[in-house]
C-alpha positions in Angstrom: -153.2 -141.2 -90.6 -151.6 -143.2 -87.5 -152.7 -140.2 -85.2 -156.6 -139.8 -87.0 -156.9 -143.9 -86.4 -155.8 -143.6 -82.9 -158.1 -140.6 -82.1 -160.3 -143.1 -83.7 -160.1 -145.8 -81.4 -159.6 -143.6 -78.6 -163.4 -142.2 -79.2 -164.7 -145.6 -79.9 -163.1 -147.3 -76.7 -164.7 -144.1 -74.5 -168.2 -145.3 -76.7 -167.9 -149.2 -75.4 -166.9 -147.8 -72.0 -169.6 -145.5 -71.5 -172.2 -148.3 -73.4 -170.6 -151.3 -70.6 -171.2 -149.5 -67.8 -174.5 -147.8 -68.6 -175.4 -151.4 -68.8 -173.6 -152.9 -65.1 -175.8 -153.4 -62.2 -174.4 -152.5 -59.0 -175.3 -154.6 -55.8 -175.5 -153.0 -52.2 -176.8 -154.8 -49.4 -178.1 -152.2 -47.1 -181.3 -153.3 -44.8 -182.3 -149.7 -43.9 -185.5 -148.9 -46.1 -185.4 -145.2 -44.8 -182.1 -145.1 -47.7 -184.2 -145.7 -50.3 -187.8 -143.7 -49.4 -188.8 -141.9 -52.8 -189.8 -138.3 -53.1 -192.9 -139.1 -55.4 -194.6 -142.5 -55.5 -196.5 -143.8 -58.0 -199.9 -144.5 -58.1 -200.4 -148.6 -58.1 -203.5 -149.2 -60.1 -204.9 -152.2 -62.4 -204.4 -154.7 -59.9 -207.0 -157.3 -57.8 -205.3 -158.7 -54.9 -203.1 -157.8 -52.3 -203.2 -155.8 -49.1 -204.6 -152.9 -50.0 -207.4 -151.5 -53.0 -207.0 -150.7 -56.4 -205.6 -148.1 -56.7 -203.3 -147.6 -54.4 -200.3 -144.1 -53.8 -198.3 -145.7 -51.4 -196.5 -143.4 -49.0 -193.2 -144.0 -46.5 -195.3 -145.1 -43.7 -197.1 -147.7 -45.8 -194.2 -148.9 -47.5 -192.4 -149.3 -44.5 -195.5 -151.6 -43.2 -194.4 -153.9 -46.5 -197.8 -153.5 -48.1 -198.5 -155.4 -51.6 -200.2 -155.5 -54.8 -200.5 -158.2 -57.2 -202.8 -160.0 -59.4 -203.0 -157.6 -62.6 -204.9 -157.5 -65.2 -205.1 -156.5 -68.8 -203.7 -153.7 -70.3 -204.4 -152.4 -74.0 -201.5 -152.2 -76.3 -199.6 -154.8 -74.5 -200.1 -158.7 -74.2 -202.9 -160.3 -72.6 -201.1 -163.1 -71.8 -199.4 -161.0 -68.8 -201.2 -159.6 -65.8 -200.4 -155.6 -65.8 -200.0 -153.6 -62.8 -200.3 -149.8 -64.1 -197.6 -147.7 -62.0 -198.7 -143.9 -62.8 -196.5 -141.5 -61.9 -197.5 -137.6 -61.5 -195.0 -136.1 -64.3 -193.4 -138.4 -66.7 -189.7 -139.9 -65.5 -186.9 -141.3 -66.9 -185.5 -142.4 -63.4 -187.6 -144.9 -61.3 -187.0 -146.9 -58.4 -189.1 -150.5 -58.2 -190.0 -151.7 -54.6 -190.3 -155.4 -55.0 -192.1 -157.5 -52.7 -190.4 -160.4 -51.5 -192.8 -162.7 -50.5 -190.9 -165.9 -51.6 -187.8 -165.4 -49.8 -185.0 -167.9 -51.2 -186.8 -168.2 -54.7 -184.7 -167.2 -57.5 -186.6 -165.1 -59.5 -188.8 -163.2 -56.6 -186.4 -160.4 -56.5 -186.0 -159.9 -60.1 -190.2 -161.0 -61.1 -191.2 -158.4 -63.4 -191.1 -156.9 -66.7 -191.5 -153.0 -67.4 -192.8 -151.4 -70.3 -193.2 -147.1 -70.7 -196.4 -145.1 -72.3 -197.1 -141.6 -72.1 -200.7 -142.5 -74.1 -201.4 -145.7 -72.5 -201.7 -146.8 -75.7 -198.4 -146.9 -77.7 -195.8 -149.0 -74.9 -192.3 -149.1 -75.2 -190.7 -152.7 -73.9 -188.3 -151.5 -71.3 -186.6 -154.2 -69.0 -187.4 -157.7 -68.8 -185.4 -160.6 -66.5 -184.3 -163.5 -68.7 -182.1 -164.8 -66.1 -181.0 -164.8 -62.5 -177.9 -165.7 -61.1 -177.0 -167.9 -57.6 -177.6 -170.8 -55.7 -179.5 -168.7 -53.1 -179.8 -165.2 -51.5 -178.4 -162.6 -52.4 -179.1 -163.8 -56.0 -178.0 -161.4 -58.5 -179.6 -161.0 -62.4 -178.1 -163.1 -64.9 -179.0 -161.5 -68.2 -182.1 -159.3 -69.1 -183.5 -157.5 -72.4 -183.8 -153.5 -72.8 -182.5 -151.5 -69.7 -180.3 -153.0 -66.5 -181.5 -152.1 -63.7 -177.8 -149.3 -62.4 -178.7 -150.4 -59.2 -179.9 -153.2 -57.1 -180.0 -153.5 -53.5 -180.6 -157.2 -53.3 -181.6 -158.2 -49.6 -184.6 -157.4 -47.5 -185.2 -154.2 -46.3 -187.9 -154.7 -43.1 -191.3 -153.6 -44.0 -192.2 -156.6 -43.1 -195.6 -156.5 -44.7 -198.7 -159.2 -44.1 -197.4 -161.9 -47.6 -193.2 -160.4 -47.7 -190.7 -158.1 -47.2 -189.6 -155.0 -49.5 -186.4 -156.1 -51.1 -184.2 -156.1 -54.2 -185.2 -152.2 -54.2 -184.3 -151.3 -58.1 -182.8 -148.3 -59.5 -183.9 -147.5 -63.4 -183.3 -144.6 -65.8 -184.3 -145.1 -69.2 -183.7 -143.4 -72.5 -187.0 -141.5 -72.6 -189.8 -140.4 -70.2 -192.4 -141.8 -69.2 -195.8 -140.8 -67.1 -197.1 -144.6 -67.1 -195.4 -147.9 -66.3 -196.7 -151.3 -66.8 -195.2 -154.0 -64.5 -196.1 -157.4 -65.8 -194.6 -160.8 -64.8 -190.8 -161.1 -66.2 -189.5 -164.1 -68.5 -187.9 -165.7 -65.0 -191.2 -165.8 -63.1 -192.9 -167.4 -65.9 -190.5 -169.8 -66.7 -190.1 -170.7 -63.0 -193.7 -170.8 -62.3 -194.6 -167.8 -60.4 -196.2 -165.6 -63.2 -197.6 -163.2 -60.9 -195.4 -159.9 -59.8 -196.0 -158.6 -55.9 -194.8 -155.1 -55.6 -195.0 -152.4 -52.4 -193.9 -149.4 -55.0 -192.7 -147.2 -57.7 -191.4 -143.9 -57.0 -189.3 -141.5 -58.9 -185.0 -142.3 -58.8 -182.2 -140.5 -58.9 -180.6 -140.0 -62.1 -176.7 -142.1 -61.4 -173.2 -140.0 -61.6 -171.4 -140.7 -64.2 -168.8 -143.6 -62.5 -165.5 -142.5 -61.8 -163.3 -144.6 -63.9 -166.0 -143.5 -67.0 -164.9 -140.0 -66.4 -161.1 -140.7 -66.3 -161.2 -142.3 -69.5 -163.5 -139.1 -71.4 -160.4 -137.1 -69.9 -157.7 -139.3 -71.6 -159.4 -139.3 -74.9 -159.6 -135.4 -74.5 -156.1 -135.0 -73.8 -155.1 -137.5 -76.7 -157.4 -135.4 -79.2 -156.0 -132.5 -78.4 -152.4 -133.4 -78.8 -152.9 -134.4 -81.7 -154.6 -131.3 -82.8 -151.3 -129.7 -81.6 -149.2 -132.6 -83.6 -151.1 -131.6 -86.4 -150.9 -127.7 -86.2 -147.3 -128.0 -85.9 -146.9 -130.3 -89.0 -148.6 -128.0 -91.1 -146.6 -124.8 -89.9 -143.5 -126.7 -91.1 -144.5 -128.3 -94.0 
């Protein structure tokens, strides 16, 4: 009974390990947006001001150049109390990466200003991400708490595209439960409550799915190697009962 408990809390510590650092965000701070150019890039539509028309595929060269968007608009299935951006990608994704605009360097929210939802219908949305919080006194800030899905990572200083309004910056890195061909980026909890409901991005492109950390890994092995000695424990027992 001792062993099955331990086994027991063996699998459930690997479950709260696993679960912690699905949910950690991990800051880099490198200025080189040629790291972080996207293989596919969505196409930025549902918006009415910026440096470019609706819609808009952004590419490395313009992304590099720090282009914009902002200024959404209404969406159906989701509130129209938010201004949408529509984000559509050619094939449905789990893994995207958000290119911010940062076009109010030293503001706390600006690199954290947006709220993500998921459609494959553009009808039915599923609430993704949302800022509640952000963290610091002034750049780098870092998020402070958030609903649905951290972002894995966030490289949270300017990368130069220096663009006409901003900067790309605080370039995120998302991979969500499901799939999804259409994302909605609406102003987060943090921009409104700071004033600034209205989201500037340069892009969305397709991420990389993360490794599976290091330590995560070490401690699947231990709980292996525990299981099976007591599997062993247990075969022996029984031969000698």
């Amino acid at each position: 009974m001792k062993r099955a408990l331990a086994v027991l809390g063996a699998a459930t510590f690997v479950g709260l390990a696993l679960s912690d650092a699905a949910n950690a965000t991990t800051y880099t701070s490198d200025p080189n947006l040629a790291d972080f150019f996207s293989p596919t890039y969505a196409t930025l539509s549902n918006f009415f001001a910026g440096d470019v028309s609706s819609p808009y595929t952004p590419t490395n060269a313009t992304l590099s150049s720090g282009l914009r968007v902002y200024d959404g608009g209404a969406l159906t299935g989701l509130s129209p109390a938010n201004n949408w951006i529509l984000a559509t990608l050619p094939n449905a994704s789990a893994a995207i990466r958000v290119f911010p605009n940062i076009d109010h360097f030293g503001s706390q929210y600006d690199g954290f200003q947006y709220t993500i939802a998921g459609s494959n219908d553009l009808t039915t949305w599923t609430a993704l991400f949302d800022a509640t919080s952000v963290s610091g006194a002034g750049e780098p800030f870092t998020l402070g708490s958030s609903t649905g899905t951290a972002p894995t990572n966030v490289n949270n200083v300017g990368t130069p595209g220096f663009g006409p309004g901003g900067e790309v910056g605080y370039i995120a890195d998302f991979t969500f439960a499901s799939a999804y061909k259409y994302y909605a980026f609406g102003a987060g909890t943090v921009a409104f409550a700071q004033g600034n409901p209205d989201q500037a991005l340069s892009a969305v492109g397709i991420g990389a799915v993360p490794e599976p950390s290091t330590w995560a890994m070490l401690v699947i092995g231990f709980a292996g190697v525990g299981f099976m000695a007591y599997r062993r424990t247990s075969k022996a027992a029984m031969r000698f009962a």
